[in-house]
Structure formats: C-alpha cells, structure tokens
Jmol script that loads the backbone (N, CA, C; Angstrom):
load data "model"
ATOM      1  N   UNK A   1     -19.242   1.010  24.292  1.00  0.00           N
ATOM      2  CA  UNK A   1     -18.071   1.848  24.255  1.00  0.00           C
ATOM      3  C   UNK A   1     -18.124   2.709  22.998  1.00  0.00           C
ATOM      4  N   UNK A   2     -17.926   3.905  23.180  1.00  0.00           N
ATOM      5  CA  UNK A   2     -18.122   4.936  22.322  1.00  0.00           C
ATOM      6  C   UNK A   2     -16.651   4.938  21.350  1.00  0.00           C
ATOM      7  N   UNK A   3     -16.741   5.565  20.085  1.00  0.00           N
ATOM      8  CA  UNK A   3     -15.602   5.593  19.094  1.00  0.00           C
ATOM      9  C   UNK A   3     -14.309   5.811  19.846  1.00  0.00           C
ATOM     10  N   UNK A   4     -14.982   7.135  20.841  1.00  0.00           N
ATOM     11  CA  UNK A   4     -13.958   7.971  20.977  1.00  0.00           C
ATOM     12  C   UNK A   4     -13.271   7.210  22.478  1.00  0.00           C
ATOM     13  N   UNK A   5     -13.767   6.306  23.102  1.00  0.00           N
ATOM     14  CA  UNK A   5     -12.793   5.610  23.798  1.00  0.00           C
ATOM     15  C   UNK A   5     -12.098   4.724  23.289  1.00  0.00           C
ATOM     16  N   UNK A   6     -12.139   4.156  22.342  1.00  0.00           N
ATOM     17  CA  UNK A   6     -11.256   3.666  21.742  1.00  0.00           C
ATOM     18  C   UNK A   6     -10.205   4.302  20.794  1.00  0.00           C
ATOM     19  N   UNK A   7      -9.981   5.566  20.930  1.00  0.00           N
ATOM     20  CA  UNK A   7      -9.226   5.904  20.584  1.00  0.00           C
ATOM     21  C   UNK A   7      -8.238   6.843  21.206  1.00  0.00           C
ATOM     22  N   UNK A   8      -8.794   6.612  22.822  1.00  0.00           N
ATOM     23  CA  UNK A   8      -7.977   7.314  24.015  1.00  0.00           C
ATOM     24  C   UNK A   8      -6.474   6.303  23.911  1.00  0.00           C
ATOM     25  N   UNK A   9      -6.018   7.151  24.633  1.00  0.00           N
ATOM     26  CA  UNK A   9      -4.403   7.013  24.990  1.00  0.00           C
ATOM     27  C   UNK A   9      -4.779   5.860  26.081  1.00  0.00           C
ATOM     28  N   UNK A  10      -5.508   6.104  27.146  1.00  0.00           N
ATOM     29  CA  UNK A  10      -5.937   4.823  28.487  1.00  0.00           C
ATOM     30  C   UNK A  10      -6.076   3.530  27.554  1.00  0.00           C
ATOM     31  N   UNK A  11      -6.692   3.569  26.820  1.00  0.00           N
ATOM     32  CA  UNK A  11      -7.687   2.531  25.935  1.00  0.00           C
ATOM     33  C   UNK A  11      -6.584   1.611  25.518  1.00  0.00           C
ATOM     34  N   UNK A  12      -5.580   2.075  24.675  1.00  0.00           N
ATOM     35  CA  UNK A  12      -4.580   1.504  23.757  1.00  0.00           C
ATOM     36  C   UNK A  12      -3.411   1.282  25.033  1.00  0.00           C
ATOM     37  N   UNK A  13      -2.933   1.746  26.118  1.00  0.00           N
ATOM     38  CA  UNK A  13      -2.040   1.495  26.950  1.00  0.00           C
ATOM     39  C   UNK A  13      -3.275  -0.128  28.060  1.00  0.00           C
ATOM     40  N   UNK A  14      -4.091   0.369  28.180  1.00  0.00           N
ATOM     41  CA  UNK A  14      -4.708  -1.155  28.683  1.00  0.00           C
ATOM     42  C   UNK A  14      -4.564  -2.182  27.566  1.00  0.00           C
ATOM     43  N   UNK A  15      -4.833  -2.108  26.227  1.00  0.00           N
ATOM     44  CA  UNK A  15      -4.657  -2.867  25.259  1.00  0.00           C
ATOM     45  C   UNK A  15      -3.260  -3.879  25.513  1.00  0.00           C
ATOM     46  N   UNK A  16      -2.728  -2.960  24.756  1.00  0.00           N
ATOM     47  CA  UNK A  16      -1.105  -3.089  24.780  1.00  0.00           C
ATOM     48  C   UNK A  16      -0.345  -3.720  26.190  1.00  0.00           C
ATOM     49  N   UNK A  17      -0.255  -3.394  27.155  1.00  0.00           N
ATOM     50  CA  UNK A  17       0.509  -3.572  28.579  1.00  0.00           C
ATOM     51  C   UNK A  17      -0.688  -4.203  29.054  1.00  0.00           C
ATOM     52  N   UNK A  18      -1.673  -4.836  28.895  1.00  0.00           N
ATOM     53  CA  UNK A  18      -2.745  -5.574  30.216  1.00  0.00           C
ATOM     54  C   UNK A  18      -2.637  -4.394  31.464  1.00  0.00           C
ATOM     55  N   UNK A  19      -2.539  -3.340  31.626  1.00  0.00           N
ATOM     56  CA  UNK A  19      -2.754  -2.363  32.490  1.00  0.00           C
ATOM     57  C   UNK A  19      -4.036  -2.710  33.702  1.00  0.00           C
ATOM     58  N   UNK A  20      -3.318  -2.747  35.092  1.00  0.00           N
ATOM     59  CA  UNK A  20      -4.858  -2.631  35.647  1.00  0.00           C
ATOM     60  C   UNK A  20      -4.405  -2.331  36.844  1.00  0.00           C
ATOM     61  N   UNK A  21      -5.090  -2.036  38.008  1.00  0.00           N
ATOM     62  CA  UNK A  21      -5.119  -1.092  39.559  1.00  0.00           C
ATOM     63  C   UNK A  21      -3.567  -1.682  39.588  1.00  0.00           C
ATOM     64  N   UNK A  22      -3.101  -2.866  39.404  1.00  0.00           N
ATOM     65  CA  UNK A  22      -1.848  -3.143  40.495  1.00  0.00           C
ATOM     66  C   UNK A  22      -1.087  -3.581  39.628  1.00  0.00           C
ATOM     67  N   UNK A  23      -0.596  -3.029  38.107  1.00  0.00           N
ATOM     68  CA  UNK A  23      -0.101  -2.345  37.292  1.00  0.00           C
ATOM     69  C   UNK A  23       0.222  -0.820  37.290  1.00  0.00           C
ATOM     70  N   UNK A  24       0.997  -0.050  37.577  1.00  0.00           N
ATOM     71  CA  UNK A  24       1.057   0.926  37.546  1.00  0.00           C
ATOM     72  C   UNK A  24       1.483   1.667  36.266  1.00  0.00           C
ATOM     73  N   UNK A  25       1.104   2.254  35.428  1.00  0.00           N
ATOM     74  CA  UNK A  25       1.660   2.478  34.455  1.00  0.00           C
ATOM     75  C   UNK A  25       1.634   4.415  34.448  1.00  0.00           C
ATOM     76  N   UNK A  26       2.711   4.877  34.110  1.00  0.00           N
ATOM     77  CA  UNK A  26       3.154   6.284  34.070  1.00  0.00           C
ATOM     78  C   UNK A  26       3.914   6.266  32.705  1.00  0.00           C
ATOM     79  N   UNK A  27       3.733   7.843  32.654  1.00  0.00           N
ATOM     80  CA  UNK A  27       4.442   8.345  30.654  1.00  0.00           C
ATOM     81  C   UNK A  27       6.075   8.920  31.377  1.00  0.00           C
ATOM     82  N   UNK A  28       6.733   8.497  30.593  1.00  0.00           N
ATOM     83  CA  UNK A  28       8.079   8.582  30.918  1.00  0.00           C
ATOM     84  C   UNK A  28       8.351   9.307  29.857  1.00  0.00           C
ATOM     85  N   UNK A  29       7.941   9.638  28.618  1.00  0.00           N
ATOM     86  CA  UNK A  29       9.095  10.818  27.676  1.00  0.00           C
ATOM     87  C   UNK A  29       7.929  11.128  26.896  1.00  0.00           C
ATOM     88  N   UNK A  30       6.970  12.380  26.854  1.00  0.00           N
ATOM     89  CA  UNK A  30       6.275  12.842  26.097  1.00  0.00           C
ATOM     90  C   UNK A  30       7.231  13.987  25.077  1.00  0.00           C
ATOM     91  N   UNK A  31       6.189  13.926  24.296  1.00  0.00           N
ATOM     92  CA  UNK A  31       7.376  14.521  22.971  1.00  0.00           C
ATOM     93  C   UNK A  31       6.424  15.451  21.728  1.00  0.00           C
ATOM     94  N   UNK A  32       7.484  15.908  20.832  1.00  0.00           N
ATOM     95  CA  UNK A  32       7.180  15.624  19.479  1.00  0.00           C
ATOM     96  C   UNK A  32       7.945  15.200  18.401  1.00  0.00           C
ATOM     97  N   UNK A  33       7.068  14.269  17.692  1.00  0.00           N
ATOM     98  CA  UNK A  33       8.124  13.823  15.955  1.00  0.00           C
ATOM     99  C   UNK A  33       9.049  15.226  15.978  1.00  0.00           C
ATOM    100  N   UNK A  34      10.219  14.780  15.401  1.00  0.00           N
ATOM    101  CA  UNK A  34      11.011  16.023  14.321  1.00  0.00           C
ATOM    102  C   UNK A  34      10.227  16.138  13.227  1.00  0.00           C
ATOM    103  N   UNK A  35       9.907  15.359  12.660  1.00  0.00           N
ATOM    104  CA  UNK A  35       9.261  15.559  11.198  1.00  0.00           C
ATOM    105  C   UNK A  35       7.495  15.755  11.304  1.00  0.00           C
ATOM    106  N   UNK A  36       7.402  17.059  11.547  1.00  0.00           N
ATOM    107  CA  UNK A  36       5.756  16.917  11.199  1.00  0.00           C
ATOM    108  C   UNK A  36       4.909  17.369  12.427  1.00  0.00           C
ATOM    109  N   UNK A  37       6.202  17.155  13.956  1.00  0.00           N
ATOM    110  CA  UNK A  37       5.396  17.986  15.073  1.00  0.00           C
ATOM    111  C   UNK A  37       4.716  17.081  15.583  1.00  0.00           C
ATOM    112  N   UNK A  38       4.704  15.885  15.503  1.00  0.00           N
ATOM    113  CA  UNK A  38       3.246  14.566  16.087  1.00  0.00           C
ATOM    114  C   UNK A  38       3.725  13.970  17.179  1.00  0.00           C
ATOM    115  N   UNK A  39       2.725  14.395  18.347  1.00  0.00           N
ATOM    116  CA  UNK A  39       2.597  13.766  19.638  1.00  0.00           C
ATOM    117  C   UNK A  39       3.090  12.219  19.946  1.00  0.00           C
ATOM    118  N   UNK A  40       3.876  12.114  20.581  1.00  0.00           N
ATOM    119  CA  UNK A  40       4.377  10.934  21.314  1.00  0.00           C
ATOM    120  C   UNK A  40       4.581  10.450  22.821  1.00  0.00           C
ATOM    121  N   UNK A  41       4.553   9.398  23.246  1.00  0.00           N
ATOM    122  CA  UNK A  41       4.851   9.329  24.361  1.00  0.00           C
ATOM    123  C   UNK A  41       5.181   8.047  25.103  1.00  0.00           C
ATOM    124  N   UNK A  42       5.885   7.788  26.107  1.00  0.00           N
ATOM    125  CA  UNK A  42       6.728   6.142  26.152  1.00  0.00           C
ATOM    126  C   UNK A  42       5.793   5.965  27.595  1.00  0.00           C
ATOM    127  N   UNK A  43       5.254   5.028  27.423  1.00  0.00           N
ATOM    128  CA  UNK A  43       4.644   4.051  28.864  1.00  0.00           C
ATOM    129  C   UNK A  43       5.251   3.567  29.622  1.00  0.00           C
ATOM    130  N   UNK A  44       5.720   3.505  30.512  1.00  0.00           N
ATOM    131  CA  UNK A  44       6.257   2.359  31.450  1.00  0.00           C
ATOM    132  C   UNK A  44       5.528   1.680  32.226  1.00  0.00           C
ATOM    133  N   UNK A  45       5.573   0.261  32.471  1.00  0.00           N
ATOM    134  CA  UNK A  45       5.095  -0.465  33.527  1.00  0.00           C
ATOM    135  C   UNK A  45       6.234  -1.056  33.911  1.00  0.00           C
ATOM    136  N   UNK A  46       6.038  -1.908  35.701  1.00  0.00           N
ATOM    137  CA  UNK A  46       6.771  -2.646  36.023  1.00  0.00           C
ATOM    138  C   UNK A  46       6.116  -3.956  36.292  1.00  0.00           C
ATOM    139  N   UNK A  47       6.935  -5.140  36.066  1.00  0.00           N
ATOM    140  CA  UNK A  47       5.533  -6.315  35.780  1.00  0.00           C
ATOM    141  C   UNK A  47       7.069  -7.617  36.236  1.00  0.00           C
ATOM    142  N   UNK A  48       6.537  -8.345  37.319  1.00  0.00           N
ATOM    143  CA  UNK A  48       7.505  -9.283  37.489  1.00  0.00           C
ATOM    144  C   UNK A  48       8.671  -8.758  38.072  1.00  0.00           C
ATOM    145  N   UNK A  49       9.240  -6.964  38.528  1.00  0.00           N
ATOM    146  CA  UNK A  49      10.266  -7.099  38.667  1.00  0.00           C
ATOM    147  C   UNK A  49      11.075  -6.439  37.359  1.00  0.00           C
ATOM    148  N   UNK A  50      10.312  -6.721  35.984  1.00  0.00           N
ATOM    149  CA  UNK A  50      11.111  -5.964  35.002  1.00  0.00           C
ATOM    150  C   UNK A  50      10.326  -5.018  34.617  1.00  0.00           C
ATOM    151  N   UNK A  51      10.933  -3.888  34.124  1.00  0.00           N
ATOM    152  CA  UNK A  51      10.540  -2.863  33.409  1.00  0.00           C
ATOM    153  C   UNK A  51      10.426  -2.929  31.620  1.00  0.00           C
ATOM    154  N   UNK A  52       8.670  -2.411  31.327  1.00  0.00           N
ATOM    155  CA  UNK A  52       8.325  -2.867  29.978  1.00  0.00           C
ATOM    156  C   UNK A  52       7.966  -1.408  29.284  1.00  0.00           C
ATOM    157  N   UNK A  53       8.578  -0.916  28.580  1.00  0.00           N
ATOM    158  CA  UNK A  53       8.138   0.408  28.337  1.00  0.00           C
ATOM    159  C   UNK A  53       7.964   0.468  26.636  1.00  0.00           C
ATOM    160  N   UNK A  54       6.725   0.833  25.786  1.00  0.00           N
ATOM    161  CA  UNK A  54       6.034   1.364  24.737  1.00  0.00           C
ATOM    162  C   UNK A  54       6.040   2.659  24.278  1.00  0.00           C
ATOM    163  N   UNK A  55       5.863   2.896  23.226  1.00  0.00           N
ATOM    164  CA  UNK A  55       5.945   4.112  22.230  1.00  0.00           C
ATOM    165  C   UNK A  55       4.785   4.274  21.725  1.00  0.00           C
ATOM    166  N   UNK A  56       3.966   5.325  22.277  1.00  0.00           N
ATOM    167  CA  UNK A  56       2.747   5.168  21.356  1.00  0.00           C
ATOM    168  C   UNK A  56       2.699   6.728  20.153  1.00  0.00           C
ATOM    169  N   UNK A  57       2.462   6.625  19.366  1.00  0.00           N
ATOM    170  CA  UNK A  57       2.304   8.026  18.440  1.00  0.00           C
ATOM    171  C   UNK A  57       0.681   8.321  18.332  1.00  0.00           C
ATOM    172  N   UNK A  58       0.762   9.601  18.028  1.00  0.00           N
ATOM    173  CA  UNK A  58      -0.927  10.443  17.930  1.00  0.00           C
ATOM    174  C   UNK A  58      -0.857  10.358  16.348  1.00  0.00           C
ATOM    175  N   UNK A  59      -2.325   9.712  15.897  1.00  0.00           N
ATOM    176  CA  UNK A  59      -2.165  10.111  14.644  1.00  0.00           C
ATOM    177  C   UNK A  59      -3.119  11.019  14.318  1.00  0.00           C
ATOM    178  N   UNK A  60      -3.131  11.296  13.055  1.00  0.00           N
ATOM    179  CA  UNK A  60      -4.309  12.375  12.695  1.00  0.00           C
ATOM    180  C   UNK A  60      -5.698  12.229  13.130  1.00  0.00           C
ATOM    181  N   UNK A  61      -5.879  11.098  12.518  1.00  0.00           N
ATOM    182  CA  UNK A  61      -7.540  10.803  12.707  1.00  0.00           C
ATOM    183  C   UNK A  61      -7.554  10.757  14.537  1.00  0.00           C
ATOM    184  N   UNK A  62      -6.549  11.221  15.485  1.00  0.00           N
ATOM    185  CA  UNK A  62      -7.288  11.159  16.640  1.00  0.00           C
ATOM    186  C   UNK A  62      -6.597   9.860  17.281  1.00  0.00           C
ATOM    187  N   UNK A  63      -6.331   9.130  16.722  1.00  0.00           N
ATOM    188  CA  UNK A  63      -5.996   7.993  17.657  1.00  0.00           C
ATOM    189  C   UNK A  63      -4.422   7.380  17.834  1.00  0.00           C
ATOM    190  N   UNK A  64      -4.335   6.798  18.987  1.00  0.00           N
ATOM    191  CA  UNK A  64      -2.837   6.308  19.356  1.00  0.00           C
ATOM    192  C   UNK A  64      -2.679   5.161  19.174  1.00  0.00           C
ATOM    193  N   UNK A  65      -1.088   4.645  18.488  1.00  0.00           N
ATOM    194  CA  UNK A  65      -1.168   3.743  18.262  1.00  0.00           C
ATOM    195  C   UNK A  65       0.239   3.574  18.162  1.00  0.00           C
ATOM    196  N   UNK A  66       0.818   2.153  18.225  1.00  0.00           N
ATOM    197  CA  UNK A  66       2.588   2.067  18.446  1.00  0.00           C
ATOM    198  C   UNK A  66       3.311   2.075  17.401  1.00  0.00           C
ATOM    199  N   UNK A  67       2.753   2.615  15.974  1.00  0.00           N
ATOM    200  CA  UNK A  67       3.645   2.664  15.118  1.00  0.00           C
ATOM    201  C   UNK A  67       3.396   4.238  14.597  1.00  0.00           C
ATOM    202  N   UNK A  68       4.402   4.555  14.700  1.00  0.00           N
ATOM    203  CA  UNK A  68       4.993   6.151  13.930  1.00  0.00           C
ATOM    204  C   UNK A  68       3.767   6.476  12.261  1.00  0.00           C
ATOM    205  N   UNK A  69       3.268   7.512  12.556  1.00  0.00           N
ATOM    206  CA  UNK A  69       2.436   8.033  11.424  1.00  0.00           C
ATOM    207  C   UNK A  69       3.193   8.379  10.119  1.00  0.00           C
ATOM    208  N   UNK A  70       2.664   7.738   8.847  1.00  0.00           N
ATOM    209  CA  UNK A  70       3.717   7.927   7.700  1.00  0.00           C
ATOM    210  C   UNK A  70       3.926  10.031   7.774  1.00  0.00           C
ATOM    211  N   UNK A  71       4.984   9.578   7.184  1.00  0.00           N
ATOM    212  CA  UNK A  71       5.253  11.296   7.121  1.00  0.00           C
ATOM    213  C   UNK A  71       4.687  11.891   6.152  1.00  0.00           C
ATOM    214  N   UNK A  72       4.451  12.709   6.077  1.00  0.00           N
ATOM    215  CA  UNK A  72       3.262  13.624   5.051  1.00  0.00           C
ATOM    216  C   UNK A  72       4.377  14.370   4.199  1.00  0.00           C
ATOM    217  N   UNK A  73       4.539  14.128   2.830  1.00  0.00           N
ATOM    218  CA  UNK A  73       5.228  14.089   1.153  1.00  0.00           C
ATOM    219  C   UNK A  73       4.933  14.975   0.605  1.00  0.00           C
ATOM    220  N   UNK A  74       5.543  15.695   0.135  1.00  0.00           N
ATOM    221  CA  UNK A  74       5.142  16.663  -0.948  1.00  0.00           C
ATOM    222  C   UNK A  74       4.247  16.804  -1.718  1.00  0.00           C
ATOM    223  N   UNK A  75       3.491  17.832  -2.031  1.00  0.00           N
ATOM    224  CA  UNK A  75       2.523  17.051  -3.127  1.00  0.00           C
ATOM    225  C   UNK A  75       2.179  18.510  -3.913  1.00  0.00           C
ATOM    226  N   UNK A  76       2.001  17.937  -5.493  1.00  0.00           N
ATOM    227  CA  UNK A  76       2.035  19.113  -5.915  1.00  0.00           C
ATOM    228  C   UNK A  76       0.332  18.783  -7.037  1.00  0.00           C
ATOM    229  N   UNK A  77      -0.183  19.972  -7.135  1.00  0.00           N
ATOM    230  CA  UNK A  77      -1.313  19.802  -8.342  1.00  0.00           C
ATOM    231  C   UNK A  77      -1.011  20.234  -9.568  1.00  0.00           C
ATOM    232  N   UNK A  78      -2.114  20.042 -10.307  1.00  0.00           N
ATOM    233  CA  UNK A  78      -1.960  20.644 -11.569  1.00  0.00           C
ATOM    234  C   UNK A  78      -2.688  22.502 -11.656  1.00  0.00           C
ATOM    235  N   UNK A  79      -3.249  22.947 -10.877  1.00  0.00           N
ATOM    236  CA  UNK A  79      -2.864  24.291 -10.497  1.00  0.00           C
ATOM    237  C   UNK A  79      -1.958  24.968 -10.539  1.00  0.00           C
ATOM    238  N   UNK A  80      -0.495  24.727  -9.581  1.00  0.00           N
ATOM    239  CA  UNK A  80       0.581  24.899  -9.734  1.00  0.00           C
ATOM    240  C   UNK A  80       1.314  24.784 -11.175  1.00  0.00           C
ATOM    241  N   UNK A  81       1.319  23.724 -11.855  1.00  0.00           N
ATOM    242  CA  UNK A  81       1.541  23.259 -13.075  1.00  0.00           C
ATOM    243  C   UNK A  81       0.988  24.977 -14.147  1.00  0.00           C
ATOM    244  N   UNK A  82      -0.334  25.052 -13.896  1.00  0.00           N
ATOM    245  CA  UNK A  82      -0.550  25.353 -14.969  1.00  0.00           C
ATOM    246  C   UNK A  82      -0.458  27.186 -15.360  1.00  0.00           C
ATOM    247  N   UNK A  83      -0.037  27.420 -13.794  1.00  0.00           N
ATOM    248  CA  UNK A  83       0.323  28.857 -13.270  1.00  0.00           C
ATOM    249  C   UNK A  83       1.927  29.523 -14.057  1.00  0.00           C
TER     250      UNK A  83
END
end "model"
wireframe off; spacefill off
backbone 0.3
color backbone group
C-alpha cells in the first residue's frame, strides 16, 4: 500500500467505521472550517439499525483525519522588526 492510500478519505472512513460492501457509508455535510477554509466532511453509516456518523478534517500534509487541524497563528519575524 502506497503513502498516498493511506492518506485517502476511503482509507481512514474503512479505518474508523469497519466500512465494507454491506456497510453503506455516504458524506452527509461536506464543508469548510470558518477559520482557515479546511475541508471537512461527516460520514454516515447505518450499523444494527443505528445511525453512526464521523467528522473527518483535511489536513495540510494531505491527509484526513477526525480531529480538527490546529489553526494557523500569527507569526511575525525579525524582518518585520527590523523594517
């Protein structure tokens, strides 16, 4: 398995939810962060009768994952400083 499947959206929703043929899993709210513009999107499966639905975020380096990417801070150099 190559880097870059493991860092597909399929990859991390089979992870996460055990996803498979008689699992159905569909994106129910694709998006973006307010802060910063970063790709999101909620999974649903139905499993038993109940409904299980995930949050996965895009992060920079390319890959998805269920926790929100830190927000990117101000930052200042000493360039600025010395202008």
């Amino acid at each position: 398995m190559t880097n870059t499947d493991r860092q597909s959206l399929r990859f991390v929703v089979e992870k996460w939810l055990e996803f498979n043929s008689l699992n159905a899993a569909r994106i129910t709210m694709p998006g973006r962060t307010l802060s910063g513009g970063r790709r999101y999107v909620c999974v649903e499966i139905m499993h038993e009768g109940e409904r299980f639905a995930l949050f996965f975020f895009r992060h920079d380096d390319g890959c998805w994952r269920v926790f929100p990417p830190a927000p990117k801070l101000p930052e200042m150099n000493l360039e600025r400083l010395a202008a």
